[in-house]
C-alpha positions in Angstrom: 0.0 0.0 0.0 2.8 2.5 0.5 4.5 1.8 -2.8 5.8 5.0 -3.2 7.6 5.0 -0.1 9.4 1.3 -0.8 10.6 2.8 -4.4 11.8 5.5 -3.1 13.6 3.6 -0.3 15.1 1.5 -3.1 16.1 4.1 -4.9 18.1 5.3 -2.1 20.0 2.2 -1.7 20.4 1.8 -5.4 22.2 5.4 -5.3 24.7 3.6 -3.2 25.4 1.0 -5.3 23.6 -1.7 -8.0 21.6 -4.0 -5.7 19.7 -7.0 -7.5 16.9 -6.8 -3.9 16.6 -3.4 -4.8 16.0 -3.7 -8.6 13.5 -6.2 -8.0 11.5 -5.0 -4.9 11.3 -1.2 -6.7 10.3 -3.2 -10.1 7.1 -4.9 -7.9 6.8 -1.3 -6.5 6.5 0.5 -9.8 4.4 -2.9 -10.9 1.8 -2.7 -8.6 1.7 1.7 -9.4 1.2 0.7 -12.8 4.2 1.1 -14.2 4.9 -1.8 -16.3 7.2 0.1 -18.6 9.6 1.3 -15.0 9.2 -2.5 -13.8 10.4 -4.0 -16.9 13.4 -2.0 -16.8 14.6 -3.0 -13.2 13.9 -6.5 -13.4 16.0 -6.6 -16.8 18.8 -4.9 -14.5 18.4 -7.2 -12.1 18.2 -10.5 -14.4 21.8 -9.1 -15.9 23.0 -9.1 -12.1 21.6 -12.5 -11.1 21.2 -15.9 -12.1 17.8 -16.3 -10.1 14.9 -17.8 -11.7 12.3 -15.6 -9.6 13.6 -12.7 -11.2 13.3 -14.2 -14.8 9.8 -15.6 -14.0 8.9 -12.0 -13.0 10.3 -10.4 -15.5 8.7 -12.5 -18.1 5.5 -11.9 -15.9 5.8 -8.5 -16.5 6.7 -8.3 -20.3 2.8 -10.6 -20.8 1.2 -7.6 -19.0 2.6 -5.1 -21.2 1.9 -7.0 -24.4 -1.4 -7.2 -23.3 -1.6 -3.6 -22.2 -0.3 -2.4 -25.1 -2.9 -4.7 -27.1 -5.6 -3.7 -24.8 -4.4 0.3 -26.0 -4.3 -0.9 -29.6 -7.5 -2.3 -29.5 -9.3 0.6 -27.3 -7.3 3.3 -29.5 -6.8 2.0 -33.0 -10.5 2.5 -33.8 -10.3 6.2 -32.6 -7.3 6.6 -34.8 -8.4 4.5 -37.8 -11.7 6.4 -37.8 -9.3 9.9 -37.4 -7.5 8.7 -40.2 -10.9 8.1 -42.3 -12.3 11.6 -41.2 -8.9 13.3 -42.2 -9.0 12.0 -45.7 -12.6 12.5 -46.2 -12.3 15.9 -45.3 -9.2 16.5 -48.0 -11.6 14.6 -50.4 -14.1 16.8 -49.6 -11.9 20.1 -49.9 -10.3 19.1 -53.1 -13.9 18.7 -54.6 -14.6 22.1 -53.5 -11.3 23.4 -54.9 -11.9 21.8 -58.1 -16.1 23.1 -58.3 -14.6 26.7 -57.3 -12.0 26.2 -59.9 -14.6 25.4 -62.7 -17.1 28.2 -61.6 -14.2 31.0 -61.6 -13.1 29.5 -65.7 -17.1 29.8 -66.2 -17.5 33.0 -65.3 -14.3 34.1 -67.0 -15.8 32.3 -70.2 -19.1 34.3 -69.3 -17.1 37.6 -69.0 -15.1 37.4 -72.2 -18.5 36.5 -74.3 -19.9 39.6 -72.4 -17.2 41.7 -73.3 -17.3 39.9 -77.2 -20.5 40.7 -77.4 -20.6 44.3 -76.3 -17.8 44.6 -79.2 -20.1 43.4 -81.8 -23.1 45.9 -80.9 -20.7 48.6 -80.5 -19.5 48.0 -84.4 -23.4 47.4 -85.0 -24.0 50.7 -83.4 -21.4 52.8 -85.1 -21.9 51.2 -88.5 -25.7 52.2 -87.7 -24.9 55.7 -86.9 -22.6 56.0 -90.1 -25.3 54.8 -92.5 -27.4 57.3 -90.5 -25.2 59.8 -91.0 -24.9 58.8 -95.0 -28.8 59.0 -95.3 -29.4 62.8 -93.2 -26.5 64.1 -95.7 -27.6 62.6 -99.0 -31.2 63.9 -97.7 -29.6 67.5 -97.0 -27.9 67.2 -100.4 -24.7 67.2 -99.0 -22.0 65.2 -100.4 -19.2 63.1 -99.3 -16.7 65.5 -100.6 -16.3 68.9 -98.8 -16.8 71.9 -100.9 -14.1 73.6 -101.7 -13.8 77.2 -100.2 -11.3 79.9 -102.3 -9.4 80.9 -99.3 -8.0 84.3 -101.7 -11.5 85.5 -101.2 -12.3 85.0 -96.9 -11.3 88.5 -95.1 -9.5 88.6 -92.2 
C-alpha cells in the first residue's frame, strides 16, 4: 500500500550501489503503481545481475502484462485513430472537390465575361456602322456630299 515510499527507499539504496533486492522490490513497487514500462526496466537490471529464476519468472510476468496492455491500448485506440484517419481524408476529399467546383465556376464566369465583353464589341461595331449609314442618309437627304466643298481661301477676309 505505500509503494511509493518502498521505491523511493530503493532508490536510495540503489544510489549507493547496484543491488539486484533493490532492482526487483522497486520493479514490484513501480508494478503494482502501474508502471509496467519502470518494472520492466529494473527487473531486466536485475536478471543481468543475477542468475535467479524468480527474477526471470517476474520479469517475463511483467513483459505478458505489457503486451497485453499495449494490445488492450491498440484495440481501445486504433478504432479512434483508424476512424481519425478516415475523417482526415474525407475531409481532404471533400476540400479538393470544392477546390476543383470553385475552380470550374471562376473558368465559367471568366468564359461568361469574355463573351460579355465579345459581345458588347459586336453591338458597338453594330452601333457605329448604324450611326454611319445614318449619318450617310441625313446628308444625301440635306444634299450634301461626301466630298467637302471647296472654299477659295483668296477671297475669306481677315
Amino acid at each position: 500500500e505505500r509503494f511509493d515510499e518502498a521505491i523511493g527507499l530503493c532508490d536510495l539504496v540503489l544510489a549507493e550501489e547496484p543491488n539486484v533486492k533493490a532492482y526487483y522490490r522497486r520493479a514490484a513497487g513501480k508494478q503494482q503503481l502501474g508502471d509496467l514500462d519502470g518494472a520492466y526496466e529494473d527487473l531486466k537490471l536485475a536478471a543481468q545481475m543475477s542468475e535467479d529464476a524468480s527474477v526471470r519468472q517476474q520479469l517475463a510476468k511483467v513483459q505478458v502484462l505489457r503486451q497485453k496492455r499495449k494490445e488492450q491500448e491498440r484495440q481501445a485506440y486504433g478504432g479512434v485513430f483508424e476512424k481519425m484517419r478516415q475523417q482526415d481524408e474525407e475531409r481532404a476529399k471533400k476540400e479538393k472537390e470544392a477546390e476543383e467546383r470553385r475552380a470550374k465556376e471562376a473558368q465559367k464566369e471568366a468564359e461568361e465575361r469574355a463573351k460579355e465583353a465579345r459581345e458588347m464589341e459586336e453591338r458597338m461595331a453594330v452601333e457605329e456602322a448604324a450611326k454611319d449609314k445614318a449619318e450617310a442618309a441625313v446628308d444625301s437627304l440635306m444634299g450634301k456630299s461626301e466630298e467637302p466643298e471647296e472654299v477659295d481661301f483668296r477671297s475669306v477676309r481677315l
